[in-house]
ZAMARDREN-271364 format. One record per residue: x, z, y of N, C-alpha, C in turn; residue in three letters. Coordinates in steps of 0.001 Angstrom, whole numbers, padded with zeros to 6 digits, always signed. Layout:
BEGIN
XZYXZYXZYALA ...
//
This chain:
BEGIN
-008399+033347+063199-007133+032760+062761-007269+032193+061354UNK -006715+030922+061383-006595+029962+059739-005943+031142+058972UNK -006086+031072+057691-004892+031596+056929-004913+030535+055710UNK -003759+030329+055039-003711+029835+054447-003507+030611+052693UNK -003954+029881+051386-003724+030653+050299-003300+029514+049522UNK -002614+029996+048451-002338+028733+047164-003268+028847+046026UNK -003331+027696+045963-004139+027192+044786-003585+026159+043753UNK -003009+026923+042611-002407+026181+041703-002919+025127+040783UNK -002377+024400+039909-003059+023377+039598-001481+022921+038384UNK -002287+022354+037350-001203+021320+036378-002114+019816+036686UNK -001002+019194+036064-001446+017500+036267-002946+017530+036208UNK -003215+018171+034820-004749+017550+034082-005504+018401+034868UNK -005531+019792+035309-006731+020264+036023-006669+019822+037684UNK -005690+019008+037974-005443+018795+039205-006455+017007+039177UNK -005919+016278+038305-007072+015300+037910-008579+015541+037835UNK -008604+016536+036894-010289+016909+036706-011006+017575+037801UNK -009760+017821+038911-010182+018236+040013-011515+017559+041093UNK -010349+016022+041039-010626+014857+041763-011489+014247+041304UNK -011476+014376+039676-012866+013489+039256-014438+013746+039160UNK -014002+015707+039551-015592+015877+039845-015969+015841+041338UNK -015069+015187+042415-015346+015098+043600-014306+015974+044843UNK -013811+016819+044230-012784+017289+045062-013334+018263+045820UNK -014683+018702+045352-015513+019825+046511-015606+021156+045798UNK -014476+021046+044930-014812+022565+044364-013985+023161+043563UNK -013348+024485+044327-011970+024870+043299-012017+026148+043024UNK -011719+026484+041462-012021+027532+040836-010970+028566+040657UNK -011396+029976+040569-010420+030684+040146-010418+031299+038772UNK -010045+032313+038244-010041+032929+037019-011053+034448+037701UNK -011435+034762+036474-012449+036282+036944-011408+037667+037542UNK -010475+037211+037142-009649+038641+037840-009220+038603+039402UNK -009519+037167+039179-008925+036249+040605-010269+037222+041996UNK -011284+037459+041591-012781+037667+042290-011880+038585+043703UNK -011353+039773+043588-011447+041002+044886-010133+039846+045404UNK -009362+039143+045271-008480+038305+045871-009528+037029+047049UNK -010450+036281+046049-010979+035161+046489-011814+035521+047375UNK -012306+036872+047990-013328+037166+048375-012831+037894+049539UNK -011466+037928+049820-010943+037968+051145-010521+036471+051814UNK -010820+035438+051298-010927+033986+051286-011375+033529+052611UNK -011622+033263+053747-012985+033220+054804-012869+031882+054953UNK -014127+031306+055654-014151+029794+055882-013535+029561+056855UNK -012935+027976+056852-012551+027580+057559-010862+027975+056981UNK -010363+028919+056012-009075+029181+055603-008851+027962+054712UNK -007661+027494+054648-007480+026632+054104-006246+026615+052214UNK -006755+026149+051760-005937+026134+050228-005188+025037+049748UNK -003555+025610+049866-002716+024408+050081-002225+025114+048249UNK -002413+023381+047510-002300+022893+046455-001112+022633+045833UNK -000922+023039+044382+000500+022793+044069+000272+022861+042568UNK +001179+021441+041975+001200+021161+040624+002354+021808+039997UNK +002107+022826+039539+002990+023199+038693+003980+022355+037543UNK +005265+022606+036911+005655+021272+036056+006720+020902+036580UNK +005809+019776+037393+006672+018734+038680+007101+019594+039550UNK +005965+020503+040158+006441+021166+041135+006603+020397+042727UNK +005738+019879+042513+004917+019384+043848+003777+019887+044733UNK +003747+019932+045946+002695+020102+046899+001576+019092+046904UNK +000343+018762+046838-000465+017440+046543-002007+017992+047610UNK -001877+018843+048008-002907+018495+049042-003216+019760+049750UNK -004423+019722+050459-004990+020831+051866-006576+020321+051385UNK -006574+022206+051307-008114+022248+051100-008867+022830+052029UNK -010411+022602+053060-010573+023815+053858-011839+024282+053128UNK -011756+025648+053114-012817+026367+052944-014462+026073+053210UNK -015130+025974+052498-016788+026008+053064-017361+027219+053151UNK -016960+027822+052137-017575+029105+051764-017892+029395+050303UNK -018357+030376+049603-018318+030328+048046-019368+029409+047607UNK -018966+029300+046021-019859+027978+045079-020667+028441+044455UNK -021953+028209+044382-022404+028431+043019-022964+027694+041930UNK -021532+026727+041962-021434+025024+040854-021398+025753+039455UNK -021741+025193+038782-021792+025673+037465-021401+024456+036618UNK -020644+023302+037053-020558+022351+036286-018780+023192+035315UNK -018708+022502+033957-017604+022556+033532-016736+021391+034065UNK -015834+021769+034965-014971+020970+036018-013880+020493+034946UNK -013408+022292+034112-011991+022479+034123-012382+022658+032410UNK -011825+021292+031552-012640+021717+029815-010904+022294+029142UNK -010867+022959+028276-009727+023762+027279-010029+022410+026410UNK -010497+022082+026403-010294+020944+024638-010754+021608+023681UNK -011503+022626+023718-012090+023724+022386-013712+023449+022476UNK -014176+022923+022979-015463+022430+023326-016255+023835+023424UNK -016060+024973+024290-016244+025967+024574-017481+026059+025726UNK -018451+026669+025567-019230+026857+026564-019176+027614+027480UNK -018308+028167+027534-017620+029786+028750-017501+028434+030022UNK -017933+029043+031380-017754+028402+032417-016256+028601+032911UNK -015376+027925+033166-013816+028580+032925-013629+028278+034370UNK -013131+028568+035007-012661+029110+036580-014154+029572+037160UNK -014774+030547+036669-015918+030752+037414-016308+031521+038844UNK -015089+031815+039310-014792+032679+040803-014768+030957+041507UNK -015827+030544+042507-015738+028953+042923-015777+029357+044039UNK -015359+028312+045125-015191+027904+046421-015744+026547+046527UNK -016832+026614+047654-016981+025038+047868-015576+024942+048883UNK -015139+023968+048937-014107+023054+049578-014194+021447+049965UNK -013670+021234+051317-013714+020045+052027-012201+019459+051909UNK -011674+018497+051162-010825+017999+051083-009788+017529+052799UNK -008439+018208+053386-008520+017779+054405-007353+016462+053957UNK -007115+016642+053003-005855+015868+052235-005472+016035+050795UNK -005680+014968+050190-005339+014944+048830-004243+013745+048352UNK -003152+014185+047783-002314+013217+047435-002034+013229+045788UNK -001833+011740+045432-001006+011825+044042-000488+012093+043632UNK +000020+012804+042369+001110+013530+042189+002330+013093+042830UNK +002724+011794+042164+003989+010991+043031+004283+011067+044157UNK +003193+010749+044731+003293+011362+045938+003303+012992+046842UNK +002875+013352+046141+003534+014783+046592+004791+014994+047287UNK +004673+016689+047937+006318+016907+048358+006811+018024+047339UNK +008193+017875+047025+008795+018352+045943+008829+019561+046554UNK +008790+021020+045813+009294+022463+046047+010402+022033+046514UNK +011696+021323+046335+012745+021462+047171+013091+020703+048682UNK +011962+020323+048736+011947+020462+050544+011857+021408+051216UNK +011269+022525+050211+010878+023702+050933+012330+024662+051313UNK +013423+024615+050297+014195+025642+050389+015349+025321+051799UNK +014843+026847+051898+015918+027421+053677+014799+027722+054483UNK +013479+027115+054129+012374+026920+055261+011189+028013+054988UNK +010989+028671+054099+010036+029538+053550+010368+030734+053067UNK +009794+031610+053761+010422+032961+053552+010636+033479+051371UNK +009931+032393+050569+009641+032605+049217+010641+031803+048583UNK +011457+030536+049368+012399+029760+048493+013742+029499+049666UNK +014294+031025+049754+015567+030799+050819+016611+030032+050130UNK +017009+030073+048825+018363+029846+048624+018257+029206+046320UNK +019009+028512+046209+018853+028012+044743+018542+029392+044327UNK +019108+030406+044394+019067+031550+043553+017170+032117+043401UNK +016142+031795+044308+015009+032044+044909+014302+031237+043906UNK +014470+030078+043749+013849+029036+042216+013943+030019+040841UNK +015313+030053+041051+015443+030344+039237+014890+031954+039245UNK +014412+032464+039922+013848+034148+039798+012199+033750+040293UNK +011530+032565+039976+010546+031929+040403+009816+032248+041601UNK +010635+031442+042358+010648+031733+044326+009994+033143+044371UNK +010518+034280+043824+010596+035225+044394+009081+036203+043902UNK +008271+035533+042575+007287+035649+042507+005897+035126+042876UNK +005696+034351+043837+005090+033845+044733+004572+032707+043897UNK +004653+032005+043299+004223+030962+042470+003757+031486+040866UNK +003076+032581+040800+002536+033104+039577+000900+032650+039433UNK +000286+032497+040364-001457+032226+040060-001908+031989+041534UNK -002541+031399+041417-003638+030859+042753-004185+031943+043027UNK -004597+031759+044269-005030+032943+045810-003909+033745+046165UNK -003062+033621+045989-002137+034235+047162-002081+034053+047996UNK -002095+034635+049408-002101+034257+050498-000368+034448+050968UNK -000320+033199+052102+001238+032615+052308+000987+033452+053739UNK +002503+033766+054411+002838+034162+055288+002562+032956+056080UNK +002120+033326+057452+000936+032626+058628+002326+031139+058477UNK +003553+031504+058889+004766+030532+058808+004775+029276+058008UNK +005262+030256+057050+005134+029665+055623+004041+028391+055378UNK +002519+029457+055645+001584+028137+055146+001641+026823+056298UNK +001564+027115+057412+001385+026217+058271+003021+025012+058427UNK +004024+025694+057615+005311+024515+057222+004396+023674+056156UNK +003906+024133+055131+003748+023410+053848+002769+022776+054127UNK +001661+022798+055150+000869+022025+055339+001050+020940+056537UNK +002273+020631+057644+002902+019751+058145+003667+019020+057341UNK +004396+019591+056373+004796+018600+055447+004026+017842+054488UNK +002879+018496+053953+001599+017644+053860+001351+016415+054300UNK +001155+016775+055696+000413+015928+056624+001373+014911+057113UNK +002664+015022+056299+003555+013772+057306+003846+013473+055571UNK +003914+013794+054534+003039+012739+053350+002411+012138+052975UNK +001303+012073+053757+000116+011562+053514+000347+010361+054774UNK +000513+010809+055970+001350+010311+057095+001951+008691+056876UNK +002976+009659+055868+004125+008371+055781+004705+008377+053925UNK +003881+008186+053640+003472+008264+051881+004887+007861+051553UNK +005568+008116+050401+007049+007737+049579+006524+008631+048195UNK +006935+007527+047237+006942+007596+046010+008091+008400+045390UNK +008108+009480+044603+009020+010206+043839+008909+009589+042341UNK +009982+010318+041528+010231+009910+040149+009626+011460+039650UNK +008842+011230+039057+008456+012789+038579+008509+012636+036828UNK +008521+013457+036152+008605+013675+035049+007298+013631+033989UNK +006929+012618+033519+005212+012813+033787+004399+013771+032109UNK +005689+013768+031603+005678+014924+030513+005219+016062+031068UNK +005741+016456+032090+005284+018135+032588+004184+018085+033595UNK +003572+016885+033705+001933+017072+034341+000578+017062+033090UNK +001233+017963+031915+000476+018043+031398+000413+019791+030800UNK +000097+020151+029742-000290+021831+029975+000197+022397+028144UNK +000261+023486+027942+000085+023782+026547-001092+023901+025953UNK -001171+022963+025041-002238+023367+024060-002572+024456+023484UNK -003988+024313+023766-004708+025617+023600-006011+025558+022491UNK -006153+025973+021218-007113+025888+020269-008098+026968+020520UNK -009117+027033+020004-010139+027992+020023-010240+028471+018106UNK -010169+029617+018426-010484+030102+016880-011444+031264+016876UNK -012460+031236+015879-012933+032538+015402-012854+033741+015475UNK -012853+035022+016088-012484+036288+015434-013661+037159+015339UNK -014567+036909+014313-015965+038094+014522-016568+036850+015023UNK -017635+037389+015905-018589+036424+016530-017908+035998+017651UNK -016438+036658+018095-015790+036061+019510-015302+034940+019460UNK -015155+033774+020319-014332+032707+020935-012987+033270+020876UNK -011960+032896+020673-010633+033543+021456-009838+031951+021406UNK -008977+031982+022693-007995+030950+022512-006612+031278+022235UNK -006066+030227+021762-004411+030666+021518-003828+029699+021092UNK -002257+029602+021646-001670+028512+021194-000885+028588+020010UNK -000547+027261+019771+000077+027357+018149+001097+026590+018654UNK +002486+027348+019043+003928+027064+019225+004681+025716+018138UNK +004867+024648+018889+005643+023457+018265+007154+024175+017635UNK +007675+023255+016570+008718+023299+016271+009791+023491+017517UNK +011069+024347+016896+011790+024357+017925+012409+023208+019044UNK +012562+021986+018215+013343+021372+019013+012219+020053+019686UNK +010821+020094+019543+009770+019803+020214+009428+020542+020981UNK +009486+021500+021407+008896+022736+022317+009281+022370+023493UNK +008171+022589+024257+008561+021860+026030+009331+022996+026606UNK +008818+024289+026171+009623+026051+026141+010844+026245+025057UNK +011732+025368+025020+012646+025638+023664+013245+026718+023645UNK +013601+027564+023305+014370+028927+023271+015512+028936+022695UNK +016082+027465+023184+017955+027776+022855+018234+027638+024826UNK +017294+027142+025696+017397+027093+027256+017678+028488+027439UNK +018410+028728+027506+018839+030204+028221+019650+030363+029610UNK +019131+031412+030622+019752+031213+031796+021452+031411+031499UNK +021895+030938+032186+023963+030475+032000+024232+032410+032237UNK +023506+033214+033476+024109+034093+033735+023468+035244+032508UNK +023220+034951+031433+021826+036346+030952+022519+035532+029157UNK +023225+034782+028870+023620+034330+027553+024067+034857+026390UNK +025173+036225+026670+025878+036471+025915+024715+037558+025443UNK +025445+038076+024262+024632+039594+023618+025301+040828+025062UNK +026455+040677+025681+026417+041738+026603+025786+041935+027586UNK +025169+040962+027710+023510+041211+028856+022497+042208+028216UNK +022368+042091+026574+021366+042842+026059+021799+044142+026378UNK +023096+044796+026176+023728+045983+026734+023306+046009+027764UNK +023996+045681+028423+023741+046100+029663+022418+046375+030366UNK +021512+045669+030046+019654+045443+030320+019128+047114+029695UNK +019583+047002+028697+019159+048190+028092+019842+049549+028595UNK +021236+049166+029395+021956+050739+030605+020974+050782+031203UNK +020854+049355+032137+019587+049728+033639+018552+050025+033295UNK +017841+049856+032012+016706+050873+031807+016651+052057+031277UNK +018057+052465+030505+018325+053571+030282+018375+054497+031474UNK +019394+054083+032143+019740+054963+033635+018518+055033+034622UNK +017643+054027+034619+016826+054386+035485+015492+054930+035255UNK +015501+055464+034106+014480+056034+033218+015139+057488+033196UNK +016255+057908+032971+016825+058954+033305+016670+059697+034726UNK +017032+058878+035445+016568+059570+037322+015566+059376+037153UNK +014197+058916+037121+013447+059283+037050+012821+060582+036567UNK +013665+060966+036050+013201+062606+035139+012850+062676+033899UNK +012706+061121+033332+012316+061117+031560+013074+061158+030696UNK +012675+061676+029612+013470+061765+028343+013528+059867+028308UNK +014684+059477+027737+015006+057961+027260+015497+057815+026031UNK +015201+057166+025209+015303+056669+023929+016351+055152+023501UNK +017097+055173+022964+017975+053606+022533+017613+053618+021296UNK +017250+052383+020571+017285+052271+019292+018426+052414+018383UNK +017889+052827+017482+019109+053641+016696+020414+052718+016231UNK +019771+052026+015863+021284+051057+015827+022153+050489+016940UNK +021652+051008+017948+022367+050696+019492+023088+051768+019931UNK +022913+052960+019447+023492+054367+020346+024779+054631+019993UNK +025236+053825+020007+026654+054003+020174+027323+053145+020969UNK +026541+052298+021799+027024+051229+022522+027100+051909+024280UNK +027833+051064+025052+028331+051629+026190+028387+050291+027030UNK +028256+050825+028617+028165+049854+029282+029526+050268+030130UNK +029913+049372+031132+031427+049683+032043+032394+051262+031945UNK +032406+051550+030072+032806+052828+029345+031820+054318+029638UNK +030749+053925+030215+029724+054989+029605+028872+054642+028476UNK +028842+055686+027970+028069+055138+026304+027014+055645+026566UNK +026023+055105+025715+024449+055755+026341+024344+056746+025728UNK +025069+057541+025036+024858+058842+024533+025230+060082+025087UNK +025432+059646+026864+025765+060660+027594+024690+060355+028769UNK +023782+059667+028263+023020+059217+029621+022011+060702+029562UNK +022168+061356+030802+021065+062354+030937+019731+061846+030409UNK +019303+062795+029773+017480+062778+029416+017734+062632+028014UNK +018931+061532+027694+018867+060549+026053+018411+061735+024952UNK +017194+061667+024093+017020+062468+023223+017717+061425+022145UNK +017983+062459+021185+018412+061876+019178+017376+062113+018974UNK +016463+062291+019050+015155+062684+017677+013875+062216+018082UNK +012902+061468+018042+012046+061287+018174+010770+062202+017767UNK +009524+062502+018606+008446+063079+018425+008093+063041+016634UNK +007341+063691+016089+006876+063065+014707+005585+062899+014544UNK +004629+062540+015886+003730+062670+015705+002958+061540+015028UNK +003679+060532+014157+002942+059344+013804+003637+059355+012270UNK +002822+058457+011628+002794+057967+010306+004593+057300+010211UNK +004883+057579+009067+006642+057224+008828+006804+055578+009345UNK +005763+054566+008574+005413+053306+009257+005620+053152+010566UNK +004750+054269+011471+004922+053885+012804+006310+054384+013459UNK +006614+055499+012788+007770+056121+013311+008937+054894+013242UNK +009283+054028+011688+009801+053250+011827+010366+052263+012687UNK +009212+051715+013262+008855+050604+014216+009567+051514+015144UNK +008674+052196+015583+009266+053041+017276+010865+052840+016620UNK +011535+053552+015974+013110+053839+016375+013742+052491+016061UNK +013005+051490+016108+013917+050439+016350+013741+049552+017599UNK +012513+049891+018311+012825+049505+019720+013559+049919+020423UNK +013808+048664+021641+015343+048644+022201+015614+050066+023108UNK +014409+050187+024050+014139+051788+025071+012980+051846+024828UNK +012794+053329+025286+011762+053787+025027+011793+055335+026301UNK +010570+055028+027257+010174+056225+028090+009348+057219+027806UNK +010022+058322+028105+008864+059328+027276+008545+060496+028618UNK +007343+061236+028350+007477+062236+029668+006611+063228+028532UNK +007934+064443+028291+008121+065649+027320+008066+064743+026139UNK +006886+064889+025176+007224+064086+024146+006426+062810+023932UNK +005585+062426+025258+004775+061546+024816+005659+059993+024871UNK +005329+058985+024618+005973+057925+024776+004976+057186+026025UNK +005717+056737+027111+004478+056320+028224+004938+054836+028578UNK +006135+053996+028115+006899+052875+028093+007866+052378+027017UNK +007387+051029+026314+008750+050672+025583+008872+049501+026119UNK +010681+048926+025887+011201+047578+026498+011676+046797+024956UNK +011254+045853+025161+012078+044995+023997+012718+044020+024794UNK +014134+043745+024812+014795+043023+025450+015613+041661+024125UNK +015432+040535+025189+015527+039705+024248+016703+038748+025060UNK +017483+038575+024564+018566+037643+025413+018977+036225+024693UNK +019809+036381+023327+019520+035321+022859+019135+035340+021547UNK +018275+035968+021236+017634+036178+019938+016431+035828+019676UNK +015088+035491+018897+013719+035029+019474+013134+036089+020019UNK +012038+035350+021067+011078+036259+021657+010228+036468+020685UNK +010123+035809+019621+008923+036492+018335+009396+037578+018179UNK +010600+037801+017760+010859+038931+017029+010790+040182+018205UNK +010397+040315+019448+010867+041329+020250+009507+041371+020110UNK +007908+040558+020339+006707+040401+020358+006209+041367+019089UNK +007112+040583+017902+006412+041043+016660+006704+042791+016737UNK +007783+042945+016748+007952+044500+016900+006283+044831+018058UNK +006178+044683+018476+005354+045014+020073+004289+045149+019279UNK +003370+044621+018674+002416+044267+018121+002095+044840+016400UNK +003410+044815+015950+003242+046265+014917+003113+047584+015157UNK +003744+047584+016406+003083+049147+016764+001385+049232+017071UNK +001286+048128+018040+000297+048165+018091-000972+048072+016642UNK -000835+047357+016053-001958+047196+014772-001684+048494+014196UNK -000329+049191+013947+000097+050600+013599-001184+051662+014252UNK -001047+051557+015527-001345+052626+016192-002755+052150+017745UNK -003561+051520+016908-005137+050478+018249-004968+051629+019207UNK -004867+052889+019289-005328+053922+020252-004527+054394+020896UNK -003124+053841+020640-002049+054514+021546-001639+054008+023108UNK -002040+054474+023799-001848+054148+025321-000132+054118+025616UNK -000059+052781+025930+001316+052644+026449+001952+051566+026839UNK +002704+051703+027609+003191+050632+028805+004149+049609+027864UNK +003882+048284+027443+004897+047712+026663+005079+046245+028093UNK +006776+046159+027749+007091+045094+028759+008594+044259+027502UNK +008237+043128+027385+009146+042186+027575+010108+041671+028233UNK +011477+042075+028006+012661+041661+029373+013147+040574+028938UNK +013445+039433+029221+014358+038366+029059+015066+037782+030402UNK +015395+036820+030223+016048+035914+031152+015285+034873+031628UNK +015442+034916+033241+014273+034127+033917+013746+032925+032780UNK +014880+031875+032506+014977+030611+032126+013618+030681+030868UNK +013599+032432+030631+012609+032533+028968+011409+032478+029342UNK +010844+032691+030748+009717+032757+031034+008691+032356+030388UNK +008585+030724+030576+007597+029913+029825+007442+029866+028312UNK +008768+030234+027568+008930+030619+026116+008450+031847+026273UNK +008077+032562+026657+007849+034109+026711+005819+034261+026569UNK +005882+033064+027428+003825+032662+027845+003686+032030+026608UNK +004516+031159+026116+004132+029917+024782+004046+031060+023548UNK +004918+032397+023413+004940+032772+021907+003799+034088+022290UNK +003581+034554+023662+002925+035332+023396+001379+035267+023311UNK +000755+034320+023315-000724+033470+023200-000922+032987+021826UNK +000083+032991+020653-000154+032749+019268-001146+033639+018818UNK -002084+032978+017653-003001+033935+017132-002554+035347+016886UNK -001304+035621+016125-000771+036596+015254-001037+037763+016767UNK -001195+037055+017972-000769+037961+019088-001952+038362+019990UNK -002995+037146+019956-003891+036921+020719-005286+037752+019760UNK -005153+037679+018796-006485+037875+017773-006126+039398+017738UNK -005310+040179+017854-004720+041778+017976-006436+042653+018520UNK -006911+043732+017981-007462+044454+019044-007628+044611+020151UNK -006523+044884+020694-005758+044266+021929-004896+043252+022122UNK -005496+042156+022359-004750+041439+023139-003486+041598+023205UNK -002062+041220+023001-000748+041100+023790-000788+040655+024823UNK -001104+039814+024697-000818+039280+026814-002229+040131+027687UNK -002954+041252+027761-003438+041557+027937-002398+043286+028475UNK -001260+043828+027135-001097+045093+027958+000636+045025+027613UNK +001135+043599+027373+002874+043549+027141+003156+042897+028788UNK +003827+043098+029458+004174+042344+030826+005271+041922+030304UNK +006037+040686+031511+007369+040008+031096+008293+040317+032448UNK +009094+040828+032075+009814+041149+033130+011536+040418+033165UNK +011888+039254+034285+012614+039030+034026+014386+039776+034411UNK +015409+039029+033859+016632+040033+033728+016720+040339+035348UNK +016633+039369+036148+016959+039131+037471+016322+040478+038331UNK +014992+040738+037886+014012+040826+038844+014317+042203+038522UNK +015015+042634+037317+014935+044430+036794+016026+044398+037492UNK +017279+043573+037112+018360+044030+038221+018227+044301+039680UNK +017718+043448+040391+017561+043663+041613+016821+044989+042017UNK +015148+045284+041455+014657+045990+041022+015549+047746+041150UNK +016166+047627+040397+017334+048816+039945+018010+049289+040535UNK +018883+047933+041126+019688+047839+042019+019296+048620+043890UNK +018258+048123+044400+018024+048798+045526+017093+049913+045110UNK +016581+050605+044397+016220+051999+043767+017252+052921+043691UNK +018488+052437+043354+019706+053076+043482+020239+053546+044598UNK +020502+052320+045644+020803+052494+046788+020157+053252+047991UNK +018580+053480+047671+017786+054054+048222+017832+055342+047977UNK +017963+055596+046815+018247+056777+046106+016889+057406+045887UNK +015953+056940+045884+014402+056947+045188+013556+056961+043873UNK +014759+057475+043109+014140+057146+041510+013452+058633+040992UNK +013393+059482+041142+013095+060824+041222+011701+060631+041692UNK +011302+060060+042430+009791+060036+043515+008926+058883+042639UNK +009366+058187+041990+008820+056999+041685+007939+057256+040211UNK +006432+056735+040193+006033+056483+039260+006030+055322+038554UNK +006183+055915+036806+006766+054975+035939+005804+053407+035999UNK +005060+053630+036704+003453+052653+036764+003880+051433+037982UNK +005477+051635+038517+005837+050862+039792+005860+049405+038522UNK +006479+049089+037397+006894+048593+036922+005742+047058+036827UNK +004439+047692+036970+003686+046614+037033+003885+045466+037792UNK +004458+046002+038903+004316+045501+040009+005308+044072+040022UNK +006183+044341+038770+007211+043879+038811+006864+042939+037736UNK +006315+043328+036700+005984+042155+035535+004808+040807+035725UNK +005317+040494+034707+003758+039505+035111+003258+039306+033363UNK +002297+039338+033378+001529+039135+032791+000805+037557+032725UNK +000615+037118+031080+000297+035499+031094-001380+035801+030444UNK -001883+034654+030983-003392+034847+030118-003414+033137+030065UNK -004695+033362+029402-004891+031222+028812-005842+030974+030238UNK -006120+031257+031231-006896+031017+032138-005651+030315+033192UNK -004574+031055+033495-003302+031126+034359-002646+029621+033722UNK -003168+029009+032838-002474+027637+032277-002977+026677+033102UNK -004674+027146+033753-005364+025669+034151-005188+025619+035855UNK -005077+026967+036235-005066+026632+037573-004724+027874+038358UNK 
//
């Protein structure tokens, strides 16, 4: 049986695709235990991120071992960058313009039922190449393909967003590292006054910070509000009656670090360790929820712990643009390496049937991965 997988793509690596021949498409190294359930003859249906177009059908040959630089960063870097390869036989390749828009798809794909399915980014499903599509699913997107190519029609596409964020290469030690250097606000293709209509006010930040209060509580953990918040209340419960809520924090760190900690927004603890913090950002900058994130961290290189970013879907791409800055990227650790982004939508829902199930007691605090996503400079090209 065919199966089908996605293989993402922006304008420019979708070009540099075609110009080295179209016989060879790369993944990222984490991409490897994914690509390697891949089999020939499966086919890899293509999609430009941006525009948000479908642009072609790839079939499988079997793996590559091309070593050309297909896919260049502009840092004149010698790292082979999508080095997980597939040879591939082009069964259809179209122009961007020509492409079919993501919204042909919705009602028809179990990943984009309804407008609400876009703005929570169809459901997850459009985060990185090799996913494999439900048997349905792929074999719609590749008839609609084939009656594009078929019966070709020109779209108006936006040709600003077939292009990618800039990405510099800098120094750290003898390492390469990349990272972007965020445009002025009102140049930013990610501007951070775009905020989703339903996630705007400061009472979303409340409230974001109940559902992780409360559901950090059934779970069985001690929960933490930052101190200048604990007196705040959601539909007249105040979080200072939320079971678990400690006043006092552990003292096991330097006054510096202690600092930092009691001003993040939650904080999960199991007895006294800290095993999760949330910085929730609604309409305030995502630097400032990052920068907190990252002083703990330079505070404390050895402290193991779950840090996640909550915003509002709409922050997503502002969320990838500020967290790849040097100040973030050059860290010991990495930020986009152990902060996930979790959007408002996805914790509500999230919360929401955990509740109803009545399953929060059973659940390890480690489900949360499952739920974030995580950005790296590899996830920009393809």
């Amino acid at each position: 049986m065919v199966n089908y997988w996605l293989s993402l793509f922006t304008g420019k690596t979708w070009e540099e695709f075609q110009k080295a021949g179209s016989d060879v498409s790369g993944f990222s190294k984490g991409s490897q235990k994914t690509v390697d359930k891949i089999e020939k003859e499966d086919i890899l249906l293509c999609y430009i991120t941006g525009i948000m177009h479908w642009v072609g059908a790839l079939e499988v040959i079997g793996p590559s071992d091309d070593t050309r630089q297909i896919w260049n960063l502009n840092d004149n870097s010698e790292k082979l960058n999508f080095p997980v390869r597939l040879t591939v036989k082009p069964i259809l390749t179209l122009n961007p313009e020509y492409g079919v828009p993501m919204k042909e798809l919705e009602g028809k794909v179990s990943f984009y039922g309804n407008p609400d399915d876009r703005r929570k980014g169809f459901k997850g499903f459009i985060r990185r190449s090799s996913t494999k599509f439900k048997e349905n699913d792929g074999k719609y997107v590749f008839e609609l393909l084939k009656e594009a190519e078929k019966n070709p029609v020109i779209k108006e596409i936006d040709y600003k967003k077939m292009g990618k964020i800039p990405l510099y290469k800098v120094k750290r030690g003898t390492k390469d590292i990349i990272v972007t250097i965020p445009e002025t606000e009102s140049n930013s293709p990610a501007n951070d006054n775009i905020y989703n209509k339903d996630f705007s006010s400061t009472n979303e930040h409340t409230k974001i910070q109940y559902y992780l209060l409360n559901l950090g509580s059934k779970m069985g953990l001690n929960v933490w509000v930052a101190k200048n918040d604990r007196s705040k209340a959601h539909n007249n419960i105040s979080f200072e009656s939320i079971p678990q809520m400690i006043s006092e924090l552990p003292t096991q760190f330097n006054n510096a670090t202690q600092k930092t900690i009691e001003l993040i927004d939650v904080l999960w603890l199991k007895g006294k360790t800290i095993i999760a913090a949330f910085e929730i950002e609604s309409t305030t900058s995502i630097y400032s929820g990052l920068l907190r994130m990252s002083d703990l961290i330079a505070l404390q290189p050895n402290l193991e712990i779950k840090l996640y970013l909550v915003a509002p879907d709409a922050r997503s791409d502002k969320v990838k643009w500020e967290i790849l800055r040097p100040t973030f990227e050059c860290l010991p650790k990495p930020l986009s390496d152990i902060c996930g982004f979790i959007s408002f939508s996805d914790l509500q829902d999230k919360a929401t049937k955990i509740q109803e199930l009545g399953i929060a007691s059973y659940l390890n605090p480690s489900f949360l991965d499952e739920v974030a996503e995580y950005f790296s400079v590899e996830d920009e090209y393809q």
